[in-house]
C-alpha positions in Angstrom: -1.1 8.4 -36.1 -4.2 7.4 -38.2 -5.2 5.0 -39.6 -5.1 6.0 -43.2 -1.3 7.2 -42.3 -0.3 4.1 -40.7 -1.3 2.2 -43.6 0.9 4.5 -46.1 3.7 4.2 -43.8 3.6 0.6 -43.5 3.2 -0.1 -47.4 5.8 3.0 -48.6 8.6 3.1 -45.8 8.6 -0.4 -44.3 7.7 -1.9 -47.7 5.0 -4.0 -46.8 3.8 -6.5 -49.6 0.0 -7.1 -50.1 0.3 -10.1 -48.9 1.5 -9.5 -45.4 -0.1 -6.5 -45.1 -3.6 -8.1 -46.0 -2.5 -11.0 -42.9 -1.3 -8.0 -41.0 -5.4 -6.7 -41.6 -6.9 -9.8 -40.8 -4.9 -10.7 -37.7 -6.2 -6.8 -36.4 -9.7 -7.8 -37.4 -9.6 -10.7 -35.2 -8.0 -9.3 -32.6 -10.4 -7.2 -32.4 -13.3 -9.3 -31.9 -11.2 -10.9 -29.5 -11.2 -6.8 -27.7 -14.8 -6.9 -27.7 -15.8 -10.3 -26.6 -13.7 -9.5 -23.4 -15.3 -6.2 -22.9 -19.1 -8.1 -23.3 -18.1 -11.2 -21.1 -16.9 -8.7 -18.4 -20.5 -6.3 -18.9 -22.4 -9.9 -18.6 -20.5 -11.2 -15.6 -20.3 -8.1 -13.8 -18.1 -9.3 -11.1 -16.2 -7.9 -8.3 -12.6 -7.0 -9.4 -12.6 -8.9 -12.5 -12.0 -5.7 -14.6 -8.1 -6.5 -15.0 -8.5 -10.2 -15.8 -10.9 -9.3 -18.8 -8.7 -6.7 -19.9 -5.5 -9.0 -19.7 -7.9 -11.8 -21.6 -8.7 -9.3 -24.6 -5.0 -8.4 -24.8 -3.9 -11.7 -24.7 -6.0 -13.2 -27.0 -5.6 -10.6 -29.4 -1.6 -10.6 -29.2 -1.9 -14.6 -30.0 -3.1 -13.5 -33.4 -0.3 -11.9 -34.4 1.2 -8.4 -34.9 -1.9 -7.5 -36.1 -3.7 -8.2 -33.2 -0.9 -7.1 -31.0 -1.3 -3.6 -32.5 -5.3 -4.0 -32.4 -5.4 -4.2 -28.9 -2.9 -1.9 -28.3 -5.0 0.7 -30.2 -8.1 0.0 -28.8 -6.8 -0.1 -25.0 -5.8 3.5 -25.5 -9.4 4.1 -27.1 -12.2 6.2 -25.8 -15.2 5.0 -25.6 -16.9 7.6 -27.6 -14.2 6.2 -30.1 -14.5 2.5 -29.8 -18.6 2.7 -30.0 -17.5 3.8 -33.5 -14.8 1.2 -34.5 -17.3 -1.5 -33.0 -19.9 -0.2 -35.0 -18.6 0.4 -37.9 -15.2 -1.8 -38.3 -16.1 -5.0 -36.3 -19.9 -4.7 -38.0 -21.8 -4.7 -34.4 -25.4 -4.8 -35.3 -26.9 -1.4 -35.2 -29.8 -3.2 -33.5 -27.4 -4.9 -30.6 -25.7 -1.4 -30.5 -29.3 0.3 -30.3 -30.6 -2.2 -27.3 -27.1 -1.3 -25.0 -27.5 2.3 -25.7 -31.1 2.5 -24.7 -30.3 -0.1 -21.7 -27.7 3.1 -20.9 -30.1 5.5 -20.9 -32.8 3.6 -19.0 -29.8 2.7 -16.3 -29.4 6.4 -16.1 -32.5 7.3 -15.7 -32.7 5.1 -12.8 -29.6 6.3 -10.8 -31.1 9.7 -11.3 -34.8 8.4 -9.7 -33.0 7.6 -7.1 -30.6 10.2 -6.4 -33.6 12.6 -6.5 -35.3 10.3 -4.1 -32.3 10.5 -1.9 -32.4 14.3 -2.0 -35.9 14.2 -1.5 -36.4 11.5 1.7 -33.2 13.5 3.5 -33.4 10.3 5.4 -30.5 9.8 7.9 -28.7 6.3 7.4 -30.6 6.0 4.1 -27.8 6.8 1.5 -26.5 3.1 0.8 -29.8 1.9 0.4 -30.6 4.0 -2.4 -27.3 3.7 -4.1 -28.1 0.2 -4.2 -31.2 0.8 -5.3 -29.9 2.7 -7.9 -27.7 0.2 -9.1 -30.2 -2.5 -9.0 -33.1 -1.0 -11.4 -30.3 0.2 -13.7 -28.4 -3.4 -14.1 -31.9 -5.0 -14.4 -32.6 -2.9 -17.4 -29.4 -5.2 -19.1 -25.7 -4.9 -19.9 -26.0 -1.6 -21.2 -27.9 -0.3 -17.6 -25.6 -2.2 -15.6 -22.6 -0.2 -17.4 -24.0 3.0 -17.0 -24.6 2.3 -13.3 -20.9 1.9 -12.6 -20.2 4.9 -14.9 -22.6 6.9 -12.5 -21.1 5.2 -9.0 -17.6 5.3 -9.8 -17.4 9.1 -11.4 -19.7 10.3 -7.9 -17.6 8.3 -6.0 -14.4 9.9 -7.6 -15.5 13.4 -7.6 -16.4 12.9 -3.2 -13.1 11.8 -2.8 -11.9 14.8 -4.4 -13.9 16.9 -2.5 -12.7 15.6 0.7 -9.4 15.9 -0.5 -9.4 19.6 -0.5 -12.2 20.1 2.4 -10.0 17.9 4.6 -6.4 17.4 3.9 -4.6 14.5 3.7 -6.6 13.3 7.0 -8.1 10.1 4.7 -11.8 11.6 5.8 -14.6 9.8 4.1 -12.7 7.2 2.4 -14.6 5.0 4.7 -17.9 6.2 3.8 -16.8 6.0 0.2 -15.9 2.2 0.6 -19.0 1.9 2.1 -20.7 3.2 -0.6 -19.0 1.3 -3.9 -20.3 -2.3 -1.7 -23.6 -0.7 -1.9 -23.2 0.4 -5.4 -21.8 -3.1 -6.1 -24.3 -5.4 -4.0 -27.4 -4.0 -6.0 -25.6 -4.1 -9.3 -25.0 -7.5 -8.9 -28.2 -8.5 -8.4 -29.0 -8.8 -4.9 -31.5 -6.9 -2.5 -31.0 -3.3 -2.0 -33.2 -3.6 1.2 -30.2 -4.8 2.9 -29.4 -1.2 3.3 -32.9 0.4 3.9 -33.3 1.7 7.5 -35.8 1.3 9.8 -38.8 3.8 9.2 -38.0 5.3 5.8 -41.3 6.2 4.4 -42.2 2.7 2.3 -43.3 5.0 -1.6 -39.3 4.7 -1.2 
């Protein structure tokens, strides 16, 4: 349902006076903030499996305002993000500037998982996969919330799509969900912050 028809069927069916329907409206506006804090407190922290806690946080929060925030985070939840860079925008009055800065931290990010993909490719270096996928990582979450998001966009959809790959190369033997494990503590290790030469080997050319 849309918006706009949500709000005739409220007011005409269910009979919704101004009154409640303008609480109804503010409880969803502040539940709503209380969605996007959650999502920007779990982009800062950037911690290992903390992903269900700040989405149970925004939820609950939200809910605590009323059936107006109840149905905010409800709606946003099922959102895509294509869709809730729009409501953030444009209902919750993000700053176009704020906006601007995470979207160009994204592309930056991007550009560095990319850099070192390519190196990757280009070094063919055996043992020397992890280290650039914590490389990766680690110039992209440098460049800010925004990098460090696209970074685990990147890790976790390459990731996914291996897995899938094995999946039908090999069966149902499990191959390469080691590897893959392997590689998401990488991925993880140099988004958080922390050396990626952990992972280099032993003689890969140093212009890497």
């Amino acid at each position: 349902m849309k918006l706009c028809t949500g709000l005739v069927f409220c007011s005409l069916v269910l009979g919704v006076s101004s009154h409640s329907w303008l609480s109804f409206l503010g409880e969803a506006y502040e539940g709503s903030k209380d969605m996007w804090r959650a999502y920007s407190d779990m982009i800062e922290a950037n911690y290992k499996n903390s992903d269900k806690y700040f989405h149970a946080r925004g939820n609950y929060d939200a809910a605590k305002r009323g059936p107006g925030g109840a149905w905010a985070a409800k709606v946003i939840s099922t959102m895509k993000l294509s869709v809730l860079i729009v409501f953030c925008s444009l209902v919750l009055g993000v700053s176009s500037q704020g906006w601007g800065s995470f979207v160009r931290e994204a592309g930056q990010g991007a550009k560095d998982m990319w850099r070192a993909y390519s190196d990757m490719r280009e070094a063919n270096y055996k043992n020397a996969d992890k280290y650039f996928h914590a490389r990766g990582n680690y110039d992209a979450a440098r460049r800010g919330p925004g990098g460090a998001w696209a970074a685990k966009v990147i890790s976790d959809a390459r990731e996914g799509a291996q897995r899938i790959t094995d999946l039908f190369k090999y069966g149902s033997s499990g191959h390469g969900a080691a590897d893959s494990r392997a590689d998401q503590e990488a991925n993880r290790w140099g988004r958080s912050g922390k050396d990626p030469n952990r992972y280099r080997p032993a003689g890969l050319p140093r212009k890497y």
